[in-house]
KETITOR-122143 format. One line per field, with one value per residue (C-alpha): residue in three letters; z, x, y. Coordinates in steps of 0.5 Angstrom, whole numbers, m for minus. Layout:
BEGIN
aa	c(ALA  ...)
up	c(Z  ...)
east	c(X  ...)
north	c(Y  ...)
***
This chain:
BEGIN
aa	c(UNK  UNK  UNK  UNK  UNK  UNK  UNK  UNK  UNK  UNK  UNK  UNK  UNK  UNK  UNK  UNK  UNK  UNK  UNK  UNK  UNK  UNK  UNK  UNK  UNK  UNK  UNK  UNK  UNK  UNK  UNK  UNK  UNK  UNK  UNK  UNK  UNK  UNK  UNK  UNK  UNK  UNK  UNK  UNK  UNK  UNK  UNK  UNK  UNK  UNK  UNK  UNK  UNK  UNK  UNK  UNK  UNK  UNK  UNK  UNK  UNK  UNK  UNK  UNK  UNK  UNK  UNK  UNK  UNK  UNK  UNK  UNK  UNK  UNK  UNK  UNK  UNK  UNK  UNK  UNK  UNK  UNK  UNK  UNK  UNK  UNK  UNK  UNK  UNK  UNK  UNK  UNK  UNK  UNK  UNK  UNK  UNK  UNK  UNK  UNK  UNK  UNK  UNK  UNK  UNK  UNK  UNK  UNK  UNK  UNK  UNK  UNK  UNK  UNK  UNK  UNK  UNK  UNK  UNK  UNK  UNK  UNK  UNK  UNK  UNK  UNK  UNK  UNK  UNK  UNK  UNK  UNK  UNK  UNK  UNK  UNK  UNK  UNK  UNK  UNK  UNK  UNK  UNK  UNK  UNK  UNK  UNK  UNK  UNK  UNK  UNK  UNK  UNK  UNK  UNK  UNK  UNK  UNK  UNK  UNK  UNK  UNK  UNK  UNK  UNK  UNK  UNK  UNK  UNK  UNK  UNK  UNK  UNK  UNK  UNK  UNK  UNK  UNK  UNK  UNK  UNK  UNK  UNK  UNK  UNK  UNK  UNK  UNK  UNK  UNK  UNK  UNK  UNK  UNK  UNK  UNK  UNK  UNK  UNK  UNK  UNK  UNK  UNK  UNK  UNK  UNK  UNK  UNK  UNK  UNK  UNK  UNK  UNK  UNK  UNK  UNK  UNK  UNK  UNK  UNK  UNK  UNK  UNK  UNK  UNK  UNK  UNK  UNK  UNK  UNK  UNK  UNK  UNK  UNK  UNK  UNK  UNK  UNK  UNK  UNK  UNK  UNK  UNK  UNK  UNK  UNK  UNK  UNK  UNK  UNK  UNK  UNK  UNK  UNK  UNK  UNK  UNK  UNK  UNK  UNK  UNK  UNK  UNK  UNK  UNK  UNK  UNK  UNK  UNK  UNK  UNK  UNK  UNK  UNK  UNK  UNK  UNK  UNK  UNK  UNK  UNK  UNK  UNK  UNK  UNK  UNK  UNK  UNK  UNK  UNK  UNK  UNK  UNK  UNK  UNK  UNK  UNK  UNK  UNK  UNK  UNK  UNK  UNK  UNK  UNK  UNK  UNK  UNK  UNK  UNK  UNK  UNK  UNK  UNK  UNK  UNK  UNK  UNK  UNK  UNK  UNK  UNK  UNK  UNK  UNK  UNK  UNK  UNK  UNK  UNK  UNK  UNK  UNK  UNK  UNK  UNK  UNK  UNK  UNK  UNK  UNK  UNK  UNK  UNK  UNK  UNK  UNK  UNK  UNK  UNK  UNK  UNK  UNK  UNK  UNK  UNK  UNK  UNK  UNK  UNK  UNK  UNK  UNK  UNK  UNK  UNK  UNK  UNK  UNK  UNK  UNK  UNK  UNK  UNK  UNK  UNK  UNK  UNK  UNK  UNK  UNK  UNK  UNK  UNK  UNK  UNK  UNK  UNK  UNK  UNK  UNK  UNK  UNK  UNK  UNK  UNK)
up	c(16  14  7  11  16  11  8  14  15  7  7  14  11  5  8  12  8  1  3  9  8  0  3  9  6  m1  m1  5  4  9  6  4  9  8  4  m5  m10  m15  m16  m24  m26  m28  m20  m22  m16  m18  m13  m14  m16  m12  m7  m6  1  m2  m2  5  9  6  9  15  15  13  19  24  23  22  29  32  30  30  35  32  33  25  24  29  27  19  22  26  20  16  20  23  16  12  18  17  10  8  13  11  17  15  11  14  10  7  0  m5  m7  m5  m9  m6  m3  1  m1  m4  m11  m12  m6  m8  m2  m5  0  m2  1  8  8  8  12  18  16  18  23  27  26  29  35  36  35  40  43  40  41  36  31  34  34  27  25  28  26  19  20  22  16  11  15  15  7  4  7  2  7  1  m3  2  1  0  m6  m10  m9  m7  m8  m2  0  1  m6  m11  m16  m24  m25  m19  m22  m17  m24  m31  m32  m29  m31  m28  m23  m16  m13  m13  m10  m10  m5  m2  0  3  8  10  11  16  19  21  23  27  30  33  38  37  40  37  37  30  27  29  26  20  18  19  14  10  10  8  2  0  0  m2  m8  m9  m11  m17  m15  m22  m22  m16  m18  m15  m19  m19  m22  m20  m20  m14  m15  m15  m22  m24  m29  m31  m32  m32  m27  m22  m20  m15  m12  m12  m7  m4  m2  0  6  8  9  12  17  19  20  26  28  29  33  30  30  26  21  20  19  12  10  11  6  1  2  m3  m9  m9  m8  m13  m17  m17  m19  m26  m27  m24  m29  m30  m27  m21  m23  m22  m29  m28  m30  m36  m39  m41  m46  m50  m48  m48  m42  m38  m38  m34  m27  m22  m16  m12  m14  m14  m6  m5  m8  m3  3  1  0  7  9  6  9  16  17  13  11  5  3  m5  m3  1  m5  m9  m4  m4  m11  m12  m8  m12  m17  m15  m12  m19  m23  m19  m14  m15  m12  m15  m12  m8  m7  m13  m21  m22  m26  m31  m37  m40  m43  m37  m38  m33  m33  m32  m36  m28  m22  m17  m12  m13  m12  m12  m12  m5  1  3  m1  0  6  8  5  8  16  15  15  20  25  23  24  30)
east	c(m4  2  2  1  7  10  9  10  18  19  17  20  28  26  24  30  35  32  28  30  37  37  34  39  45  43  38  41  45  50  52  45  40  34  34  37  31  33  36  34  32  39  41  44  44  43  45  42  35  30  27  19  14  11  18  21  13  13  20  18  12  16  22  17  13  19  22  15  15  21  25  33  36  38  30  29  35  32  25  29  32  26  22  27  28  21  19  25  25  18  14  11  12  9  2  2  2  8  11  11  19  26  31  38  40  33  30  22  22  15  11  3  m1  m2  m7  m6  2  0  m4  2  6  0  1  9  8  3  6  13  9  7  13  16  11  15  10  13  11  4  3  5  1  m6  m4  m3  m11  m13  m10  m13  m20  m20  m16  m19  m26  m32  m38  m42  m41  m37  m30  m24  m21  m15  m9  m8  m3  2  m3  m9  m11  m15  m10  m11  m7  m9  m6  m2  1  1  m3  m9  m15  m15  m21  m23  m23  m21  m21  m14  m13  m19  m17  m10  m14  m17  m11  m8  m13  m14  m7  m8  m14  m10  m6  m11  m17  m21  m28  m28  m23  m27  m34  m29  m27  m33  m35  m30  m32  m39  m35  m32  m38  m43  m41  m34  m36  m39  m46  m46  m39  m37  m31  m28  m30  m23  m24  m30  m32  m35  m40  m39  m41  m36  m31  m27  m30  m23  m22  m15  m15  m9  m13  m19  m16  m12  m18  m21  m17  m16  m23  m25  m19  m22  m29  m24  m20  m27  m30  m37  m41  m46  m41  m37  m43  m44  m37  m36  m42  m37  m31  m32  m35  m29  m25  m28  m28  m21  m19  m22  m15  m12  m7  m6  1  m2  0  m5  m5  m5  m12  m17  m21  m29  m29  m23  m23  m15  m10  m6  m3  4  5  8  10  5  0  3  4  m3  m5  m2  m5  m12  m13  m8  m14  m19  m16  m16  m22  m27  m24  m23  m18  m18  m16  m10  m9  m9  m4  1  1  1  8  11  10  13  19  20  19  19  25  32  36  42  41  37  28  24  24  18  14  14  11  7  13  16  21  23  21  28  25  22  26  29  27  25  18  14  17  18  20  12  8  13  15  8  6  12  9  2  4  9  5  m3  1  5)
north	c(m53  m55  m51  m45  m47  m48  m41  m38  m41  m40  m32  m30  m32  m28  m23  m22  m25  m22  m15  m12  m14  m10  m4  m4  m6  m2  5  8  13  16  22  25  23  18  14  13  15  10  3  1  m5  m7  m6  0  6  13  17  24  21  25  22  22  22  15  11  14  14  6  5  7  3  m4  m3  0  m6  m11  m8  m10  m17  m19  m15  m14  m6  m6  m6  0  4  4  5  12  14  14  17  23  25  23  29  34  33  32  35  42  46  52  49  42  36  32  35  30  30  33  33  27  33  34  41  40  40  38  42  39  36  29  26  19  22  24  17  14  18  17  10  10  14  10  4  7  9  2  m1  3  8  15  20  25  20  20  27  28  22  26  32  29  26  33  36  31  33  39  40  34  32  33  36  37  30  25  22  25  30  28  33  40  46  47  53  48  50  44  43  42  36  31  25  20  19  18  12  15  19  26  26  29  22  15  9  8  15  12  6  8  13  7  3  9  10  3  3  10  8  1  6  13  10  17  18  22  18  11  15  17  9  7  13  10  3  5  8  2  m3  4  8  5  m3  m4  m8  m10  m14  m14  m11  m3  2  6  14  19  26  29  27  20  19  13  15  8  2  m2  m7  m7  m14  m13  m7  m12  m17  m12  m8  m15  m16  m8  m7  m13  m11  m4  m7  m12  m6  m3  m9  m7  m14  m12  m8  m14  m18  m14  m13  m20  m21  m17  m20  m26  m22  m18  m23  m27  m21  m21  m28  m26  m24  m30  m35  m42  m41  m38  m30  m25  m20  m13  m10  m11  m5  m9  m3  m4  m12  m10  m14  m11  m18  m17  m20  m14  m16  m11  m16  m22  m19  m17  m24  m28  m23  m24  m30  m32  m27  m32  m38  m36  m33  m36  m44  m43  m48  m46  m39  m42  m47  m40  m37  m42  m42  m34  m36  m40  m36  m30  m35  m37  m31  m25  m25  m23  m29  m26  m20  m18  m15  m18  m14  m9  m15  m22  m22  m28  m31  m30  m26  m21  m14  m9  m3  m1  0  m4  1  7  12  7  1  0  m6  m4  m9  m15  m14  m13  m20  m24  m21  m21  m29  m29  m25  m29  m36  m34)
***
């Protein structure tokens, strides 16, 4: 018990003092609205950088959830901000959805319905309403789960397609970047509906979105797991029929703690008695990646036997939760021995104690990954902030 009180003091000064702080103090920008689109990894601000759905829905998320937990006026006056222009600027009036980017001045240059966008805005949405009770907030977040039922289910097959036009028509490319394979469906969008509408369901407490998590846990541990590996499957076609057989280690443990927290929001004993059966084989699918220093390696291709070996800090992040989540509900004292580590990694490699957030990733030599950005699209205080308040608010 001492290593995880321990963790929680340690996470809860970096949370404030090195995240929150950064975000604040560096990304929000008076002039324009919002929040900055870009600070590269030489700390290096770009003031007209567009600006996405993810980053701004993200930061709503981390401020609202911060407020909740920790109650300080600066948390909640970011958390407004966010959430004023993520629904000015982002949300479509006309169409429904969330745009996927406006420009710094935030006019929509990139219109496309990106579920995995709306995901994470009903995301940030929900948790702002929990932390303050606003139901604008809740009302936009359910009209953002009709808009995804009605657009985005498959009747015929299950699940949820990739992206759209701003009409609601299937798009060509449905990539969430260029790192991935162009597929109907993904675990990643997949999984980032669960995580919102766990979130929704914690404030909403709707008949259809409980069966629709339900139907979505099923996913995870029905076609989505590799019964074979014990590995996510990650890219599939409507069908189903799996289409990559990498394995995303930060996605494995990741999902590990996301799914076992929907089956608890759920409250359904029999459900959870079968998820906690798949808890450890994802967990332990995921430690494959694990390193003697304690970092978690990005993905790893069984085809090809290639490595994706560098440590981004999402995964470092992730690493830590799932393996806290182990130790609290299960015991396991080698995954809190795996958590701490996980830390000290991230402590030793990952954080700018200079100035301020964590860098994108380390290499194996332990060199620092500045190539990608401080803040940006995808870098986001969503991960790390997370990781620290899930401690602070399992050990409270």
């Amino acid at each position: 018990m001492n290593d995880i009180l321990k963790l929680k003091d340690e996470v809860r000064l970096e949370l404030e003092n090195n995240i929150l702080s950064f975000w604040i103090e560096k990304m929000t920008d008076i002039e324009h609205g919002g929040f900055y689109g870009r600070i590269d990894g030489d700390d290096q601000l770009h003031e007209q950088a567009p600006k996405g759905a993810i980053l701004h829905a993200r930061i709503l998320w981390t401020f609202s959830a911060a407020f909740r937990l920790l109650k300080k006026p600066a948390y909640l006056k970011t958390a407004k901000r966010a959430k004023e222009y993520l629904i000015e600027k982002f949300y479509d009036q006309e169409n429904g959805g969330i745009y996927w980017e406006v420009d710094y001045l935030g006019n929509p240059t990139q219109t496309k319905k990106q579920i995995y966008a709306l995901g994470f805005a009903i995301y940030g949405l929900s948790e702002y309403h929990r932390a303050t009770g606003d139901q604008e907030a809740l009302d936009y977040a359910v009209k953002l789960f009709e808009t995804i039922e009605e657009h985005s289910f498959d009747l015929e097959f299950n699940g949820y397609m990739e992206a759209f036009t701003r009409n609601w028509e299937l798009i060509e490319d449905m990539r969430l970047s260029d790192k991935d394979e162009n597929e109907k469906k993904t675990m990643n969008t997949h999984l980032h509906i669960l995580e919102p509408y766990t979130n929704l369901y914690r404030v909403w407490k709707d008949d259809r979105l409980k069966k629709k998590l339900e139907n979505l846990i099923e996913l995870f541990i029905g076609p989505i797991l590799d019964k074979n590996t014990g590995h996510l499957l990650l890219f599939f076609d409507e069908h189903w029929n799996a289409k990559s057989t990498a394995f995303s280690f930060g996605h494995d443990i990741e999902a590990s703690w996301l799914i076992h927290e929907a089956a608890l929001v759920l409250g359904d004993e029999a459900l959870l008695a079968r998820v906690n059966k798949q808890i450890y084989r994802i967990a332990d699918a995921a430690s494959e990646g694990l390193m003697e220093n304690g970092g978690l390696i990005y993905e790893y291709f069984p085809e090809t036997r290639e490595t994706d070996a560098e440590f981004h800090w999402w995964v470092q992040a992730e690493n830590v939760v799932g393996n806290v989540n182990l130790y609290q509900h299960f015991n396991d004292q080698v995954a809190l021995e795996r958590a701490v580590k996980g830390w000290e990694f991230i402590k030793q490699h990952l954080i700018d104690h200079r100035h301020g957030e964590w860098f994108w990733g380390s290499y194996l030599d332990h060199t620092t990954n500045r190539q990608d950005d401080k803040a940006g699209f995808w870098k986001c205080p969503y991960h790390n902030g997370r990781m620290c308040m899930e401690i602070i608010e399992r050990y409270s």
